[in-house]
N, C-alpha and C positions, 0 to 999 in steps of 0.2 A: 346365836353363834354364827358367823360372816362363814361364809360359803371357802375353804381352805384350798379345796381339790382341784387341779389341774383337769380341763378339758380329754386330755391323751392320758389315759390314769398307765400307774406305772404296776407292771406284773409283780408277782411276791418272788422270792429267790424261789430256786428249783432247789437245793439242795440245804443240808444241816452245816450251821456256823460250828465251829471249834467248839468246846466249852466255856475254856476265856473267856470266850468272843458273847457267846448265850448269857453267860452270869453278868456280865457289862449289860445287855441288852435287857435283861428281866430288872437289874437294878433302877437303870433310867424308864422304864416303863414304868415304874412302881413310882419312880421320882414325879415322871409326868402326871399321871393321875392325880398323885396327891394335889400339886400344882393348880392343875383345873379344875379338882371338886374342891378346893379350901376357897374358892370365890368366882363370883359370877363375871367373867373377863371382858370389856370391853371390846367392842369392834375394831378392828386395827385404821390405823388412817392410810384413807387412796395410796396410792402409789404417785401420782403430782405431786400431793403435797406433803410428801418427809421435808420437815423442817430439820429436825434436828435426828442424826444416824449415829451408830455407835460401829464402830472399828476396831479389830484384833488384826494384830500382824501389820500394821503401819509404816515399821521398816522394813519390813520382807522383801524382796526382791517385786513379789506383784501388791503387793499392801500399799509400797507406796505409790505406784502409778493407780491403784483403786483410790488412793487419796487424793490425788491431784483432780483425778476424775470427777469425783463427787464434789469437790471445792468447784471444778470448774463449772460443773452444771447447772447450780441455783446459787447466784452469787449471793445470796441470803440464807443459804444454807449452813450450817455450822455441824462441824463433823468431830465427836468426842471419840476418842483415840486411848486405849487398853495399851500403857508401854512397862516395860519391866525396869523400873529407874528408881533413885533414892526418894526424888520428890519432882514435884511435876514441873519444875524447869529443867532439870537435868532430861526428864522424858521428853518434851518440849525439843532442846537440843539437839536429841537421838531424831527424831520425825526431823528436825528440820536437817541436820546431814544428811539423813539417808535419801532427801529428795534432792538436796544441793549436788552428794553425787553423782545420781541420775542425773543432772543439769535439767531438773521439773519443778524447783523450787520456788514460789512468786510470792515474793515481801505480801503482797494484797492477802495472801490466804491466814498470815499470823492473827487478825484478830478474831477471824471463823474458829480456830483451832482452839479444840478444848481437850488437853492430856489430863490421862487419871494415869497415875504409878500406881500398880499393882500388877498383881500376879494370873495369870488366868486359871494355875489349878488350885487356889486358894478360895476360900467360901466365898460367893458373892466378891470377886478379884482382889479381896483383901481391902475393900474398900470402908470406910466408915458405915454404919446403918444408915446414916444421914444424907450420904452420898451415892449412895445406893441408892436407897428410897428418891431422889432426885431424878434419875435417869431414870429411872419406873416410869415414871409421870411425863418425860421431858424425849425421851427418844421415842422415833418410830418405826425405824428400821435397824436390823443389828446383820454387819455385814462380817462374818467370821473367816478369819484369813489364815490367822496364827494356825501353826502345827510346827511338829518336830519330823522335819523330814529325812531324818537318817533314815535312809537305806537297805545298809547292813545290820540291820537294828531286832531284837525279838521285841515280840510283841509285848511282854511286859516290860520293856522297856521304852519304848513311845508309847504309852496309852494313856500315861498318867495327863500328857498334854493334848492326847487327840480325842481319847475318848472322854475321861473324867472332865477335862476342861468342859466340855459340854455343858456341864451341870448349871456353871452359872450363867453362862449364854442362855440355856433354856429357862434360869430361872427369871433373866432381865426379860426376854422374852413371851411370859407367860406371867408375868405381875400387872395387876391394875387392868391395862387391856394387852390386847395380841399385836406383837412385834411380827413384822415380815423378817424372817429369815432365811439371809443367802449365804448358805455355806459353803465354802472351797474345799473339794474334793479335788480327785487323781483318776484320770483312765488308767493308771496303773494299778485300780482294782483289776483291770483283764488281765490275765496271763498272757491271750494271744498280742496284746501291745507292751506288753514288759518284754515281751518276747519277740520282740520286732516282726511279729507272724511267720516265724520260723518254725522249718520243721511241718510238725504236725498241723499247724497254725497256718499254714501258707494259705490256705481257702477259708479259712474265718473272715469273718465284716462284723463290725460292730452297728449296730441298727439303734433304732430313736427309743429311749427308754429302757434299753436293753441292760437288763441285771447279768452279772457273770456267776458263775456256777463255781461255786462253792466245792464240789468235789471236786473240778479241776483247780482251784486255788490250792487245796491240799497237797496236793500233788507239787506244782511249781512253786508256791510259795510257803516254803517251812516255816511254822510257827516260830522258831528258834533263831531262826537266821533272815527271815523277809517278812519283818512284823508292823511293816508301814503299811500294806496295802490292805491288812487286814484291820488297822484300826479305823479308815477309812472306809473301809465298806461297813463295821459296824456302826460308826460314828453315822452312816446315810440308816441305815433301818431304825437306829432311834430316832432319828430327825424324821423318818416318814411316820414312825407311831404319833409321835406330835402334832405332824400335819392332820391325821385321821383326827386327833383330836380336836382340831380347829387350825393349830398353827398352819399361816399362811406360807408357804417354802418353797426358796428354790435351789435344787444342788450343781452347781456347779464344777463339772471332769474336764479341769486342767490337765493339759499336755505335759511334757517337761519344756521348761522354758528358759534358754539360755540365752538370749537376748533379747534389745529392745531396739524401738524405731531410735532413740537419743542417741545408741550405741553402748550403753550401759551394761553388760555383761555378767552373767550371772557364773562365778567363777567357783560355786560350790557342782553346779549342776554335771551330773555324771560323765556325758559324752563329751564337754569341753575337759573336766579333766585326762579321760582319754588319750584324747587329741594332744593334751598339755602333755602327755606323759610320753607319748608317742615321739615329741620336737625331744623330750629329756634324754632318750635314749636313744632317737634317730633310728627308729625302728617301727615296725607296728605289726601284729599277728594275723598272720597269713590268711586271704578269704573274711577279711573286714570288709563287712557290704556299708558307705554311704552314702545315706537317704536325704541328708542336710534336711530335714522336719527341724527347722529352725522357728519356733513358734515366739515371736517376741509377745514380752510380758504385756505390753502397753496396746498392745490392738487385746489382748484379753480382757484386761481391768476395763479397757471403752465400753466391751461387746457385754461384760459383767454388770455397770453401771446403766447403760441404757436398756436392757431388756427391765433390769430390777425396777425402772420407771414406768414400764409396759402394763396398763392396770390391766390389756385384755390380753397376757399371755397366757400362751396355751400349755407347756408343758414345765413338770416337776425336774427334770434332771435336763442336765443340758453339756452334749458331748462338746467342748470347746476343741475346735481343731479347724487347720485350714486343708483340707483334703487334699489341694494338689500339690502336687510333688514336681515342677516341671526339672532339674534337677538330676533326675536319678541318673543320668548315665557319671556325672562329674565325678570325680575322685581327689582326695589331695593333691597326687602330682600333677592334678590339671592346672594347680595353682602353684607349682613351683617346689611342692613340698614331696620329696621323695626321700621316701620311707625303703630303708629296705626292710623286705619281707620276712619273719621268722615263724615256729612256731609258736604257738602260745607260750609255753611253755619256757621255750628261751626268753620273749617276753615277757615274760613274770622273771624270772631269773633278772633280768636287765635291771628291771625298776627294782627290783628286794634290796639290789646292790645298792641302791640309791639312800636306801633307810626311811631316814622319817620325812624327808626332802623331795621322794617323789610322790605328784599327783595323786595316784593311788594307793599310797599309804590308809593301811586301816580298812581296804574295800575288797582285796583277797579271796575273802570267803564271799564276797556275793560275786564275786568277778567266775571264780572257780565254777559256784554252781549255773549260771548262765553260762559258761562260756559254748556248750554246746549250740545254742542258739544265736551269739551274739557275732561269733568265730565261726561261721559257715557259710560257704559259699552261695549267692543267691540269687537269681536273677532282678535286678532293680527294676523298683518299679515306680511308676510316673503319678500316683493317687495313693492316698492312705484308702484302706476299707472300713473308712468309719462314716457312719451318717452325720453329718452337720443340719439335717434340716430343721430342727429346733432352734437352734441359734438363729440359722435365716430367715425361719418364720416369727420371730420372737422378739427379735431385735428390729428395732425401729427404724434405723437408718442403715444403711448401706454397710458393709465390715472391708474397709479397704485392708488386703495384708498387703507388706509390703515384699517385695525379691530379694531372694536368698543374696544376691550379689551387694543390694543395697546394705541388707542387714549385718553380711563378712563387713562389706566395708567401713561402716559407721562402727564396729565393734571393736575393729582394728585401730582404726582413728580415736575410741576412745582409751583401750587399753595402751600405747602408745602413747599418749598424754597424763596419762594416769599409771605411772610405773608402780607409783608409790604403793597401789589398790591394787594391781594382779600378781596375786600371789604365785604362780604358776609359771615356769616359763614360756618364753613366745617363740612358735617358729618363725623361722626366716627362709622365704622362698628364695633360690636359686635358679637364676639362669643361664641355664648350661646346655650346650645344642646335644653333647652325647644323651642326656635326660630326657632331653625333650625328643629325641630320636626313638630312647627304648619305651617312651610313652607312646609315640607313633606307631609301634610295632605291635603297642598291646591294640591300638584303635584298628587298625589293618585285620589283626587275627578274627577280632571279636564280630569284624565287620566282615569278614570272608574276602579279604580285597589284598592281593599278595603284597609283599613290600614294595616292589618295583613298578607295580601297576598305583599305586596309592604316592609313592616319593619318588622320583625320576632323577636320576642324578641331577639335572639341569637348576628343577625346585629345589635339592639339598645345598647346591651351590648356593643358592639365593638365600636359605636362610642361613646357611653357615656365616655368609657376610653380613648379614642383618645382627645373628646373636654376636659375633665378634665387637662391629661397631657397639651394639648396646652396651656392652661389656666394657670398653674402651672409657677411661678418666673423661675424655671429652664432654661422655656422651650427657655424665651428670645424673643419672635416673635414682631418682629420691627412693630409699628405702622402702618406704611406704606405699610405693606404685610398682614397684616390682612385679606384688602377686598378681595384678592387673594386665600388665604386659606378658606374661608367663602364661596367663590365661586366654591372653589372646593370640599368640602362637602357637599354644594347645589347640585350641578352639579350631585353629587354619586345617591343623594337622588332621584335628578329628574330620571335617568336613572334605578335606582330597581325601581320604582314605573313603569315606562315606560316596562321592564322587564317583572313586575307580570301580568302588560295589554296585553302583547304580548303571555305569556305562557296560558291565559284567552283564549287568541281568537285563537290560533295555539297550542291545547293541542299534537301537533302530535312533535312538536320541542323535547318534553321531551323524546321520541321512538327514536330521528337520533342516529346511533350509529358514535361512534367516535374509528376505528381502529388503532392496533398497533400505539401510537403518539409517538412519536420520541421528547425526553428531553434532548438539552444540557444542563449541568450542572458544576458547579465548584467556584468555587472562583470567586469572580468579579476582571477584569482586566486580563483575565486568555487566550484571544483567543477567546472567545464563540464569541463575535458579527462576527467577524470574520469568522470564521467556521456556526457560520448559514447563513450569507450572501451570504457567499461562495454557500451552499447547497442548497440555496432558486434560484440558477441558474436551477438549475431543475426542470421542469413539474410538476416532479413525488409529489413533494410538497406543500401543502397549508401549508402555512405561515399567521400569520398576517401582515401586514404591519402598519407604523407607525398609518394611517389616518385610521384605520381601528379599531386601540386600543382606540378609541375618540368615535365612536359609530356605532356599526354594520349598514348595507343597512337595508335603510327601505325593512319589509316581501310582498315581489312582483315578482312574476313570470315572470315579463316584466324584462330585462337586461337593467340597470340603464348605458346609455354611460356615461356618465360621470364622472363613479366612476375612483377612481384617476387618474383624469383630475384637471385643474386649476378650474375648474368651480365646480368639490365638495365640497357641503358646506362643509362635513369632512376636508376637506386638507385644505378650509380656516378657518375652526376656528383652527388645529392644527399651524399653520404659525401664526395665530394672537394669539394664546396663548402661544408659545415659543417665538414670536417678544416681549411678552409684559412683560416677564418674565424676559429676556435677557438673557435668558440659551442657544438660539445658540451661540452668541457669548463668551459664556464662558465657553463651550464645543469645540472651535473651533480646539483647539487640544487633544483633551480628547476624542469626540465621535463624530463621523460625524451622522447628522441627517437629516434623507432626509423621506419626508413623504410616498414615494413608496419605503421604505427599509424592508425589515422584522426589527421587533423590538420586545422586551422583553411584554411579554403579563403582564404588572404589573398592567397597571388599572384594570385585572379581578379580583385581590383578592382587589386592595385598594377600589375597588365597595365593597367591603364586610365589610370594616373598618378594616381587618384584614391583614394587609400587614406590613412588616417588611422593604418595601421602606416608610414608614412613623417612623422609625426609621433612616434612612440615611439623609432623608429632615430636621427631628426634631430631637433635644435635650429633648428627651423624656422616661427618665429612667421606670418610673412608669410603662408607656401603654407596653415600652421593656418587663420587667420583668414580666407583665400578658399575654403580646402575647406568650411566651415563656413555656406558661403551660396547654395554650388553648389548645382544641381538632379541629383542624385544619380539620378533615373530613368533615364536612356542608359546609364550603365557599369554599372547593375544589370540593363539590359534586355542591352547588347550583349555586355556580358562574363561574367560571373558567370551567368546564363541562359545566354546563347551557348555558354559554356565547359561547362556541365553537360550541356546538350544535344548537345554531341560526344562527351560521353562516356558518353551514351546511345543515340546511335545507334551508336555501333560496339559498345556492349556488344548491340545489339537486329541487330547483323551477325553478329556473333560467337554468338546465338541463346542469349544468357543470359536468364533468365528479368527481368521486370521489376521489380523493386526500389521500395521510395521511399525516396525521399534523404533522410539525415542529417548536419546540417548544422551548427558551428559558428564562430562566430566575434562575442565579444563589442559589436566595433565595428559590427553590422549595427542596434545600440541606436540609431547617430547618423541614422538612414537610415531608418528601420522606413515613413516613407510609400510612397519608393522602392523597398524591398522587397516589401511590400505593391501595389502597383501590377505588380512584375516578376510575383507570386507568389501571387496572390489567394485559395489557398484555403492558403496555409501555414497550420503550427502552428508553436507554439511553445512552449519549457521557458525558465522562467527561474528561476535561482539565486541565492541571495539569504544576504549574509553581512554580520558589522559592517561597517562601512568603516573604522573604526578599523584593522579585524584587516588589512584585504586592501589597502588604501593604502599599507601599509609594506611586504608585501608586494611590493605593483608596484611602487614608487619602486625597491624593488632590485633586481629585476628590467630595469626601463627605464636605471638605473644600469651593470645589467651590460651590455647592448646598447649605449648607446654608448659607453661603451670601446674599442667595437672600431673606432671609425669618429671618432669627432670627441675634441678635447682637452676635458678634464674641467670641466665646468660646475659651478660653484657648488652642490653636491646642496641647497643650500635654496633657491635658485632651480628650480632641477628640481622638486621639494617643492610649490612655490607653483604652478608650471607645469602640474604634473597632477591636485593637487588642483580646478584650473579644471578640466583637461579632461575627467575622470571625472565630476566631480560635475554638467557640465555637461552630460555625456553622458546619462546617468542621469535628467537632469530633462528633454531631450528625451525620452525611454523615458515617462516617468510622463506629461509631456504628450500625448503619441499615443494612452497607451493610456486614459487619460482620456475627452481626442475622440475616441475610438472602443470604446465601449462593446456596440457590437453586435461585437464581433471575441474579447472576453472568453472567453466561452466554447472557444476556441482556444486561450486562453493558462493553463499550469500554473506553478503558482507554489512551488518548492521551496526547505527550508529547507538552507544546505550542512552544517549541525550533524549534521539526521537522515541527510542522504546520507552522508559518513564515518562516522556513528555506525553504522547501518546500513543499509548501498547495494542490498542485494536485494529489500528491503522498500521502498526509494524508489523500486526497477525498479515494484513490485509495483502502487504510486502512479499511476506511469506508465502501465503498461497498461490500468488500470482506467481512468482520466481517458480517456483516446482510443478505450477500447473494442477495444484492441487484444489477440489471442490470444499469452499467452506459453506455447509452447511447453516442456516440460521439456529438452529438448537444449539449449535455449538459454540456460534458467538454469544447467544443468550448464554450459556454457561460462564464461560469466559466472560461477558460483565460481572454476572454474579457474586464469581469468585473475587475478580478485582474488586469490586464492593466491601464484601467479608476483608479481607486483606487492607483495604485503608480503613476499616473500624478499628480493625487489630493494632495499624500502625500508630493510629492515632493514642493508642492507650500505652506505648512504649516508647521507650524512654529512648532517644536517639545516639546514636555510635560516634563515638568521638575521637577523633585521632590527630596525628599533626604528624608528617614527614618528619620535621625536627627532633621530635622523642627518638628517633632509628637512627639519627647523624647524620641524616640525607638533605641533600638540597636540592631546589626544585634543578638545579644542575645537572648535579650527580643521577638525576632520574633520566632527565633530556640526554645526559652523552649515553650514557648505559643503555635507553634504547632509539638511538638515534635510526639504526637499520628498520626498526619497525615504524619510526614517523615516516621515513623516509618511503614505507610501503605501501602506508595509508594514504598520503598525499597520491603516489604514482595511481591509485586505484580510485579515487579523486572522492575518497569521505569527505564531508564534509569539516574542512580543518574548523573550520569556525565553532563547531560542536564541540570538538577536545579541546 
C-alpha cells in the first residue's frame, strides 16, 4: 500500500461532531473499509504523470478556472468532467459557456474534453456500469470541486451533495488502484473567519493544519440555519479516514472568492451581494468594517493545480489565502460610493421593501444571526491571521496575487460589458466636492489632524475648481473611470490630512533644510527622463524614485529593509495601480516605468490640487485658465518643500548620509518665480529640442493618457490645446529667465541631440558647469545602466507620431514658439541640432 501520509501530519478535532455529522461519518467509514478490504488496490500513479483526471464542479465559478488549468498544464492531458445535463453534449455546452464567460475558453482544449452527464448524488454519478468501470481503470486523479454552497442552508439540507456525494468520489477513488484526491473545502469551517475575527475572535490566527473546534462551531454555527460549514468539515474527517487508509489526499480551504484575474465576477458570493444591496438602497449599516480580501478564483485553481503536481509535498490540508491585506484603511466612498449610514435594522427594513429583487433576498436569517460580528465597529487591519505556509512551501512556482485595484477594475470592466450576466445592481460613483470633503473630515479625525490644519482654504479652492471642471460636459470623463478619479482625490485627501498629523507630531520636519536642489527642466519629451536617470547613477544624489512619489517611509529611525523591495507595500500599490489603469502598457513605448527609477515628483503639487498634470490627464479648460493665474508660492512652499523635507528628515533619522536633491519635472517651467522663492539657491538643467520633433511627440503621448479617462476629443482640438499650452509654457520659462539675469549663471543649457548623441560627454558638461566632482564609480554606473536601457530599447517596439494626426504644421509649431527659438539662437544652441 503507497505511503498516503503527509510529512506535517494533521491533529484529530479536539472536540464531538453533532450527531448528523457522527452518523455520516461512521456510515462512510463503514463505506471505506469495505471499499479497501473487497480488493487488493493498486498503487496510485506519480503525480507528473496524471494522464487522464476526473472533475466535479466544471462550471462553478472556481471548477472552471481548475479546468483551464489542468487543460493548460500537460497539453496531452485529458480532463473528464461530472456535469448535471441530458446527455453529454448539452454537458459539453454547459463547460464550454461557463469558460467562454470567464473569457478562458480555448477551441485547442475541445478535443482533451471528455463530459459524463450525470448526477453526483446518484450511485456511482448515474453512470452506466460500463462507464464506470472505464474511468476506474483510465483516471488518475479526481479533483472534487462540486458542492451546494448555500449559506443560509441546515445541514440536512446540503449534505445530500456535500457529504453523500462523497461516496462515489471515494468509490472512483478507491476502485482497481488509488486515485489522488484533491478535495475543495471552506475556511469557513472556522467561526473565527466566518466571523471576520470579531468580537471574541479579534486575537485568533489560524495556523498550518489547524482543525476548528467543534464546541465553538456549535455555538456560532447552528445546525439548522449555518449547515454549509458543517458538511464540509465532515466531508474533511471522511476524507482523512481514507487517507489513513491509504488514499493519497489533499484538502483544499478555499477563501470566499468573488473575483478573478479575467474580471469575471462571482455574483452569488455573499459580500458582493451586500455591496450590490447596499448601491439598491443607497444605504449601508453603520460600523461596516471593509477588508476588500478580494481572493480571485483563478490564482486559487493555479496554486490548486500546481501543488496537486507536487510528488514531494508536504502537507494534507492546505489554508488557501493571500494574507495581506494592504487595503484596510479604504472604504467605499474612497471610490465615490457614498453610502449613507443607518442602522442595521433600518437596513434590513430598506432591502425587505425591495421583496424578492433585492440582493439579499432569502439571506435574513443568516444576515440576522451574524450581524453582531459583521456590523461592528473594528479597527482594520493590513494581514489576515491565517498561516499560508503550506501553500508556499507546496506550490512549485511562485503564487503571483494580483491588487485589489486591478481586481475592482477588471471586475468592473467585465460586469459592465456583460449587463446581460449581473444580476444585481451596480453602483455608480459620484463626484462631488461636498462628499469628497465630508470623506476628508473622516480622514482628518481618524488621523488626529484638525480640518484646517489638514484642508486650508487655499487647497479647498484648488479642488473645488478641479471637481467643477471634472464635472463640466467638456470635460468628457467615461463612466467607467470615474471611480478611479474619485479615488484619487480621495487618496490626495487622505494623504494632507496624514501630512498635517505628521507635521503635529515631528514639528522639527519643517527646520530639515533642503540644499542647492538641482531642477531638470524643459519641454516635455525633451531628454529630461533621460538625463536624470542618467544622473540618479550617482551617490552624490537623492532622487525620488517612482514608489516613493505614492507616499513617503513611514517617520522611524529604524531602516525599513524593505523599502524598495517587492514586499513594499509602496511598490505594491504603485504596480497595482498602473496594472489597473493599463498605462504601463500604454506607455510601453513612450516611457519606461519602473518603480526604483527616479520619476517626476508630480504627485507633490497634484497633493495640493494644483498641478498642471491634471491638465494633461483632463480636458479641462476652466481649472487651465484659473491655474494659470494662481499664485503658485503656498503649494510650492507647503507641499513640494513640505513633502521633500519629510523625506529628509527621516532619511537624516535613519543616519543617511545627506544628499542634494535631483529633481525633475518639466511643468515647474509654469512656476519658476514660485519655485524660486520655495528654493532660492536652486539650479537648474535645461533641455532643449525642436518643438516640431517633441510636439508630436506629446500630443501622443497626452492622447494616450486620456484614453484611459475621458471619451475621445477631437486630436486637432487636443493639437490646438497644447500647442497653446507648451508654447505658453515656454514663454513664461524665457520671460523669467530674462527678468532674471543675475540667476543665469545657475542655469545650464543642454542640446537633447548631443545628449542622445552622446550622454557621458553631456554628464561630463554637467559636472564641469557646477563644479561638481564626478567620481569614476559613478560613470561606471552610468555606462552600465545606458547598457541595460539600449538592451531594453532594442526589444521595443518604437513610438510613432506625426504632427499632422493633431492638425498642426511644422508652421503652426515655428510661429507658436517663435519667442523660444528666438532664445535659443540669442544664447547661441547650436541651431543646427534643432
Amino acid at each position: 500500500m503507497p505511503s498516503s501520509h503527509s510529512a506535517v501530519p494533521v491533529a484529530p478535532l479536539a472536540g464531538t461532531m453533532p450527531p448528523a455529522c457522527e452518523q455520516d461519518i461512521l456510515a462512510m467509514r463503514r463505506f471505506i473499509r469495505n471499499r479497501v478490504s473487497e480488493q487488493e488496490l493498486a498503487p496510485p500513479v506519480a503525480p507528473p504523470d496524471f494522464k487522464e483526471v476526473f472533475l466535479t464542479g466544471a462550471t462553478g465559478f472556481v471548477g472552471r478556472f481548475l479546468l483551464r488549468d489542468l487543460l493548460q498544464q500537460d497539453k496531452s492531458r485529458v480532463v473528464h468532467c461530472l456535469v448535471r445535463a441530458t446527455d453529454a453534449d448539452q454537458g459539453f455546452e454547459r463547460v464550454c459557456g461557463a469558460m467562454q464567460q470567464a473569457g478562458i475558453w480555448d477551441e485547442s482544449f475541445g478535443p482533451r474534453l471528455r463530459v459524463w452527464a450525470g448526477d453526483l448524488v446518484e450511485n456511482r454519478f448515474g453512470l452506466a456500469p460500463s462507464d464506470f468501470a472505464g474511468l476506474c481503470q483510465q483516471i488518475d486523479a479526481v479533483y472534487h470541486v462540486a458542492a451546494d454552497v448555500a449559506l443560509a442552508a441546515s445541514y440536512a439540507n446540503v449534505r445530500t451533495i456535500n457529504v453523500e456525494g462523497l461516496r462515489s468520489v471515494l468509490d472512483l477513488c478507491l476502485s482497481l488502484r488509488f486515485k489522488h484526491l484533491f478535495f475543495m473545502s471552506t475556511l469557513g469551517v472556522f467561526p473565527q473567519y466566518f466571523c471576520g475575527f470579531a468580537k471574541e475572535f479579534r486575537d485568533s490566527r489560524i495556523e498550518v493544519h489547524m482543525q476548528p473546534d467543534p464546541d465553538i462551531m456549535k455555538r456560532v454555527f447552528p445546525l439548522g440555519l449555518s449547515g454549509y460549514p458543517w458538511t464540509k468539515l465532515t466531508a474533511e474527517q471522511i476524507l482523512l479516514i481514507a487517507q489513513r487508509a491509504g488514499l493519497p489526499l489533499a484538502i483544499f480551504r478555499l477563501p470566499q472568492t468573488a473575483t478573478s484575474t479575467t474580471g469575471f465576477a462571482n455574483a452569488d458570493n455573499i459580500m458582493a451581494r451586500l455591496f450590490a444591496a447596499m448601491a439598491d438602497v443607497e444605504a449601508r449599516p453603520r460600523d461596516t468594517v471593509f477588508e476588500w480580501d478580494m481572493e480571485p478564483a483563478d490564482v486559487h485553481s493555479k496554486v490548486i493545480a500546481d501543488i496537486s503536481l507536487n510528488p514531494r509535498r508536504q502537507y494534507t490540508i492546505y489554508h488557501c489565502c493571500n494574507p495581506s491585506l494592504l487595503y484596510g484603511e479604504l472604504e467605499p466612498g474612497d471610490f465615490g460610493f457614498y453610502h449613507r449610514e443607518v442602522s442595521y435594522a433600518a437596513f434590513k427594513r430598506l432591502c425587505l421593501a425591495k421583496g424578492a429583487s433585492s440582493p439579499l433576498h432569502g439571506l435574513w436569517p443568516l444576515f440576522d444571526h451574524f450581524e453582531p460580528y459583521w456590523f461592528r465597529q473594528r479597527e482594520p487591519r493590513d494581514s489576515q491571521p491565517i498561516c499560508d505556509r503550506a501553500i508556499r512551501e507546496d506550490c512549485p512556482s511562485p503564487i503571483q496575487w494580483p491588487g485589489l485595484l486591478t481586481l475592482l477594475q477588471r471586475a468592473d470592466d467585465w460586469v459592465r460589458s456583460h449587463p446581460g450576466e449581473w444580476p444585481h445592481p451596480r453602483p455608480e460613483s459620484r463626484l462631488d466636492f461636498d462628499s469628497l470633503m465630508a470623506q476628508g473630515g473622516r480622514y482628518a479625525e481618524r488621523l488626529e489632524a484638525t480640518h484646517d490644519e489638514a484642508f486650508p482654504d487655499w487647497l479647498l479652492t484648488g479642488l473645488d475648481q478641479l471637481v467643477a471642471a471634472l464635472q463640466a460636459p467638456t470635460a468628457q470623463i467615461m463612466e467607467s473611470a470615474r471611480t478611479g478619479v474619485v479615488l484619487e482625490l480621495s487618496r490626495a485627501l487622505r494623504n494632507n490630512a496624514r501630512l498635517a498629523a505628521e507635521r503635529i507630531r515631528h514639528p522639527d520636519i519643517a527646520e530639515t533644510d533642503i540644499v542647492q536642489p538641482v531642477f531638470i527642466v524643459s519641454a516635455h519629451r525633451t531628454g529630461t527622463t533621460l538625463l536624470h536617470r542618467l544622473l540618479s547613477r550617482d551617490p552624490r544624489f537623492r532622487v525620488l524614485r517612482a514608489f516613493e512619489t505614492v507616499q513617503a517611509a513611514e517617520i522611524s529611525a529604524e531602516y525599513d529593509d524593505t523599502a524598495g523591495t517587492l514586499d513594499d507595500p509602496r511598490i505594491k500599490y504603485l504596480e497595482d495601480s498602473l496594472q489597473a489603469s493599463g498605462i504601463v502598457k500604454l506607455f510601453s513605448d513612450l516611457h519606461h516605468i519602473d518603480p526604483n527609477e527616479p520619476e517626476e515628483e508630480i504627485t507633490l503639487l497634484r497633493m495640493s490640487f494644483h498641478s498642471w498634470t491634471n491638465v494633461v490627464r483632463y480636458h479641462v479648460p476652466s481649472y487651465a485658465c484659473w491655474l494659470g493665474d494662481v499664485d503658485m508660492s503656498v503649494p510650492y512652499r507647503h507641499h513640494h518643500r513640505g513633502i521633500l523635507q519629510r523625506h529628509a528628515y527621516v532619511d537624516r533619522l535613519q543616519q543617511e548620509p545627506p544628499r542634494q536633491w535631483l529633481l525633475k519635472m518639466p511643468f515647474h517651467l509654469m512656476a519658476l518665480d514660485a519655485l524660486i522663492q520655495t528654493y532660492p539657491d536652486a539650479l537648474f538643467i535645461q533641455t532643449h529640442r525642436a518643438p516640431g520633433q517633441f510636439m508630436g511627440s506629446w500630443n501622443s503621448l497626452v492622447e494616450r493618457v486620456r484614453t484611459l479617462v475621458m471619451e475621445p476629443l477631437s486630436s486637432h482640438e487636443q493639437g490646438r490645446e497644447h500647442l497653446a499650452l507648451i508654447s505658453g509654457m515656454m514663454d513664461r520659462a524665457m520671460d523669467f529667465r530674462r527678468a532674471h539675469p543675475e540667476l543665469e549663471h545657475r542655469w545650464l543649457d543642454l542640446s537633447y541631440y548631443d545628449l542622445v548623441q552622446d550622454p557621458l560627454a553631456t554628464v561630463e558638461i554637467v559636472y564641469d558647469h557646477f563644479r561638481w566632482n564626478l567620481e569614476p564609480r559613478a560613470v561606471a554606473a552610468m555606462d552600465d545602466w545606458l547598457i541595460q536601457q539600449s538592451r531594453r530599447r532594442r526589444s521595443e517596439q518604437r513610438h510613432q507620431y506625426e504632427l499632422a494626426d493633431y492638425g498642426l504644421t511644422p508652421g503652426d509649431v515655428d510661429k507658436a514658439f517663435a519667442r523660444y527659438q528666438d532664445f535659443i539662437a540669442d544664447r547661441g544652441i547650436h541651431q543646427s541640432r534643432l
